[in-house]
C-alpha positions as CSV (number, residue, x, y, z in Angstrom):
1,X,-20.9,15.7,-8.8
2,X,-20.5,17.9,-5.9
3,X,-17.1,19.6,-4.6
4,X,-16.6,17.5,-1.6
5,X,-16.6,14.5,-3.6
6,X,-14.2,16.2,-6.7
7,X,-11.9,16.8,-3.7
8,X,-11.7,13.5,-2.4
9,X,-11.2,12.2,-5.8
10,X,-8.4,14.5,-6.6
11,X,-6.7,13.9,-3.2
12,X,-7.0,9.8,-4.2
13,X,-5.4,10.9,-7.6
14,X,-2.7,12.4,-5.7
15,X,-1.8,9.9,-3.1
16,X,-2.2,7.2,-6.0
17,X,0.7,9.2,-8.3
18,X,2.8,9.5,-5.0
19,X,3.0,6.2,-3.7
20,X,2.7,3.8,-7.0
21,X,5.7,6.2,-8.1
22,X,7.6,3.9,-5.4
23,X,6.2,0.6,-6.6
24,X,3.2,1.1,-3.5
25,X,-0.4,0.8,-4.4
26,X,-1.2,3.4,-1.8
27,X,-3.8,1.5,0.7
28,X,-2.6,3.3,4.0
29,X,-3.2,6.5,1.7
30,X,-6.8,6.1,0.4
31,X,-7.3,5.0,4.3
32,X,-6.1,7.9,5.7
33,X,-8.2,10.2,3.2
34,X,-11.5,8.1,3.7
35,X,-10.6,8.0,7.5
36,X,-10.5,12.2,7.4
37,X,-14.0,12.2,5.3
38,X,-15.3,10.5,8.0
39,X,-15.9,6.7,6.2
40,X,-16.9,4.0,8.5
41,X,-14.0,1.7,8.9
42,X,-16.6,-1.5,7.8
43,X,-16.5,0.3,4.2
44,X,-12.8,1.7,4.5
45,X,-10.9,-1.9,4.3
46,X,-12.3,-3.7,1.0
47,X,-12.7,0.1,-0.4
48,X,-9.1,0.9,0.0
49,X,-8.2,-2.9,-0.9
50,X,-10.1,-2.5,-4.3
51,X,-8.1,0.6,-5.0
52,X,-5.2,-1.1,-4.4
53,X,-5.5,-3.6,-7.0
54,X,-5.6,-1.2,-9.6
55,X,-2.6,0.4,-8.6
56,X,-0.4,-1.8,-7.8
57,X,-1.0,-4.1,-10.8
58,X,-0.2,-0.6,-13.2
59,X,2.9,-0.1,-10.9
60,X,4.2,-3.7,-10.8
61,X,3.9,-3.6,-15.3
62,X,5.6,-0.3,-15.4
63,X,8.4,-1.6,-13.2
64,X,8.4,-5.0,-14.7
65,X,8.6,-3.4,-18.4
66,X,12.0,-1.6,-17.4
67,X,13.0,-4.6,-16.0
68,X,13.4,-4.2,-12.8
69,X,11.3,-7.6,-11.3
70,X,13.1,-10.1,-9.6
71,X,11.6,-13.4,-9.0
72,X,13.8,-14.8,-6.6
73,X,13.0,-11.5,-4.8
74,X,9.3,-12.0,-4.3
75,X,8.8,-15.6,-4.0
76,X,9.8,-15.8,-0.2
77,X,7.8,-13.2,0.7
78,X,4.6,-14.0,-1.0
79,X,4.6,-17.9,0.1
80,X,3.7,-16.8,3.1
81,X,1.9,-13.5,2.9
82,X,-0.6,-14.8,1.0
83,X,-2.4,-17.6,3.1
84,X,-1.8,-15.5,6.2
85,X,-3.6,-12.1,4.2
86,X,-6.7,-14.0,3.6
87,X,-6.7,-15.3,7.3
88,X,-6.3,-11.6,8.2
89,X,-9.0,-10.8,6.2
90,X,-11.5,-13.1,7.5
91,X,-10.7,-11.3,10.9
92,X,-13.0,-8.4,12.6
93,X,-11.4,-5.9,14.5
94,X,-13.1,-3.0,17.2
95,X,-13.3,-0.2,15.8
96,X,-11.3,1.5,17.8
97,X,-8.6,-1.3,17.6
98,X,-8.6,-0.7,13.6
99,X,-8.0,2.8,13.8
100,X,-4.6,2.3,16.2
101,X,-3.2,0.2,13.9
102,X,-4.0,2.2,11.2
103,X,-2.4,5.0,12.3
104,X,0.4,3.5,13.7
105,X,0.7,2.1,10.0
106,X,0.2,6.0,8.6
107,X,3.3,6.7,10.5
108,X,5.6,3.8,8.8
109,X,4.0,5.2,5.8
110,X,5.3,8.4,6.5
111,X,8.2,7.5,7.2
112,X,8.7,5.9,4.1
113,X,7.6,9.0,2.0
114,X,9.8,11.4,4.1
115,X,13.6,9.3,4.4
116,X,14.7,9.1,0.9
117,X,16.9,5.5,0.4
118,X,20.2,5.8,-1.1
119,X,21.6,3.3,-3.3
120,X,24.5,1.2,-0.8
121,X,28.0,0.8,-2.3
122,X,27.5,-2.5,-0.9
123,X,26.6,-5.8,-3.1
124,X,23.1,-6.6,-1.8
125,X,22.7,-9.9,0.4
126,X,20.4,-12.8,-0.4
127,X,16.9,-13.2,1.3
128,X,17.5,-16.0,4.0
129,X,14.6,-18.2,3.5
130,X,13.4,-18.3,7.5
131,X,13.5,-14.3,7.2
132,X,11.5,-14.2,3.9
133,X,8.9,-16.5,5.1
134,X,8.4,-14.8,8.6
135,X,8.3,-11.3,7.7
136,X,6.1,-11.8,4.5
137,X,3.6,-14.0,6.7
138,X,3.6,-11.0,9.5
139,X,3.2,-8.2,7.0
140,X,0.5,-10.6,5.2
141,X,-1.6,-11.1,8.6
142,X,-1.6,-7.1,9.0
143,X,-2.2,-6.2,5.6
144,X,-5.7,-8.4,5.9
145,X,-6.9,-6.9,9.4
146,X,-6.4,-3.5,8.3
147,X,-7.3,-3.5,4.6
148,X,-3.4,-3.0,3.0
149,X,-0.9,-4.1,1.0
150,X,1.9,-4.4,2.6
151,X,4.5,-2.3,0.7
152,X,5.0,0.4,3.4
153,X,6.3,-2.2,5.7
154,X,8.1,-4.4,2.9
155,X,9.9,-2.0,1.0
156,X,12.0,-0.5,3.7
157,X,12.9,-3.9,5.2
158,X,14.5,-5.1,2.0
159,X,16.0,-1.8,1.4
160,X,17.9,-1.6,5.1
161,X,18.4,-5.5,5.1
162,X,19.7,-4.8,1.7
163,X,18.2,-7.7,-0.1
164,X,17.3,-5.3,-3.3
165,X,18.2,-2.1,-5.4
166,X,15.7,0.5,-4.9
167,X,13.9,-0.4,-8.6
168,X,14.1,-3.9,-8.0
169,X,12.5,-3.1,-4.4
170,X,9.4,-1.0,-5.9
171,X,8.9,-3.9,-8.3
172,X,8.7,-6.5,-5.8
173,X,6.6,-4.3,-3.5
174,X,4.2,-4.1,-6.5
175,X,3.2,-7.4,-6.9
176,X,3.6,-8.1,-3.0
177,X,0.6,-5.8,-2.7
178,X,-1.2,-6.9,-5.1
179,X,-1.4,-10.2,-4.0
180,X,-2.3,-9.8,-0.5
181,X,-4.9,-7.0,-1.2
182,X,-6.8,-9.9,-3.4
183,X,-5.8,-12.3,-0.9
184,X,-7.2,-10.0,1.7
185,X,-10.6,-9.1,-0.3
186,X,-11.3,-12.7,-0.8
187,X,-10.8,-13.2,3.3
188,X,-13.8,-10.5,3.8
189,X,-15.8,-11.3,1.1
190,X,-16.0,-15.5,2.8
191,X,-16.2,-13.9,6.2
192,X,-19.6,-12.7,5.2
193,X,-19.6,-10.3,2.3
194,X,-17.9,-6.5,2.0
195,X,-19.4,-3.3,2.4
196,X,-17.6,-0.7,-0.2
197,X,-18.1,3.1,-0.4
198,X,-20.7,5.3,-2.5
199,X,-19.2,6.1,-5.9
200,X,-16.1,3.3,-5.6
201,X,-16.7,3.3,-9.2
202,X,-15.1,6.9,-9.3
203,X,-12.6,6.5,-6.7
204,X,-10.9,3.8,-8.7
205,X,-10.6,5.5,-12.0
206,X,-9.1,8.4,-10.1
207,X,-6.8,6.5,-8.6
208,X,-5.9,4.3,-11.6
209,X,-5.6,7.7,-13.4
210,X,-2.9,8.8,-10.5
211,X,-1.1,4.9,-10.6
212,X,-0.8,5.6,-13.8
213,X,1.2,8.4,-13.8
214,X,3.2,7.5,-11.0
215,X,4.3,4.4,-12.2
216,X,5.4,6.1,-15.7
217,X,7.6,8.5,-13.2
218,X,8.7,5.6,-10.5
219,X,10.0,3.5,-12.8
220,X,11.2,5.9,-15.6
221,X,11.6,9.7,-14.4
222,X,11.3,10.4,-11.0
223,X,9.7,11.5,-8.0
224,X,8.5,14.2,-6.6
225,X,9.6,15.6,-3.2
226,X,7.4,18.5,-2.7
227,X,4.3,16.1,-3.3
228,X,5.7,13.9,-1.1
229,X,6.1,16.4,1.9
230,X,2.1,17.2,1.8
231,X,1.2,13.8,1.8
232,X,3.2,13.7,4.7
233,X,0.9,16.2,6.0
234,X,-1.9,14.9,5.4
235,X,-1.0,11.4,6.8
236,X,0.0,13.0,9.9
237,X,-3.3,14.7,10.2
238,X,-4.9,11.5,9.3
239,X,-2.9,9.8,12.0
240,X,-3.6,11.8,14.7
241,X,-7.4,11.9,14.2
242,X,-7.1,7.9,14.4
243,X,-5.6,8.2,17.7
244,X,-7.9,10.5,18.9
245,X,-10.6,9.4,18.0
């Protein structure tokens, strides 16, 4: 095993940790690092997708153990996400079309790792059906074109709508991510079959090694800011190679 590919490995450990620590399974993450080791976007989506599952899945049980899963929370949401992630994943995009949105994604993501979300003194507000089923089928379609999850753009919705505490928002996340990255994989793999990276195999025990620490400190400890700040970092390089590119 070379250094290059220890490196990537360690830097998919790292971005798992960070973002299943938030109830994410880290798609836009392991895109952005594959993006910077130069993989061709045809292997990036169901590559990143694959991770994903892992991740999410050991988020969504370490959140759902310490009880913080609400059912009436995800329901809306996922009705819709899920037809409209494997229609997204049936789709082909240009390559240069995949890597705008992808980095326009990185910079939600971003976003999301940098603004920390205080708990409101506020009682939280119920989901409003319409709302539930529009933004989950919206955040579905993009999660299948681009080969995500989801989370990045659903967490901070329900957090500034406030229709969730920040626990019960990383749990819902979770399993919103989990569903539409299978949803999304099945979408490419009827389209005409998937094309995944050289040693996937390792890639996803790294990252299921990182997932599972994360999720202990998520949904139990706590996170890490300093981490959080280089992953910034790195998405922002990430981003503006897209862009450039």
């Amino acid at each position: 095993m070379d250094f290059d590919l220890i490196l990537l490995l360690a830097l998919l450990s790292v971005v798992a940790f960070l973002y299943s620590s938030v109830g994410h399974g880290g798609a836009s993450g392991y895109l952005a690092v594959m993006a910077l080791a130069g993989v061709a976007p045809l292997m990036m989506k169901p590559s990143a997708l694959v991770m994903n599952l892992a991740v999410s899945l050991m988020s969504f049980i370490g959140f759902y153990k310490a009880g913080h899963f609400r059912l009436k929370l995800f329901l809306p949401f996922a009705l819709a996400s899920v037809p409209m992630a494997y229609l997204g994943g049936t789709m082909t995009l240009s390559d240069s079309i995949y890597k705008k949105i992808l980095a326009a994604c990185l910079l939600i993501s971003i976003v999301r790792l940098l603004y920390t979300f205080r708990q409101a003194n506020e009682e939280n507000k119920d989901i409003p059906v319409w709302a539930g089923l529009l933004s989950g089928g919206l955040i579905g379609l993009l999660s299948g074109m681009i080969g995500i999850g989801g989370g990045i753009i659903l967490s901070p919705l329900m957090l500034l709508m406030r229709w969730a505490t920040l626990k019960e928002t990383a749990a819902v996340s979770a399993l919103f991510i989990f569903v539409n990255s299978l949803s999304g994989l099945f979408g490419q793999m009827n389209k005409g079959g998937i094309n995944l990276t050289d040693n996937l195999q390792y890639a996803v025990l790294a990252t299921i090694f990182g997932g599972l620490l994360g999720s202990y400190f998520g949904s139990q400890k706590f996170n890490v800011p300093t981490l959080r700040y280089l992953l910034a970092i790195g998405l922002t390089i990430a981003s503006l190679k897209l862009m450039l590119t």
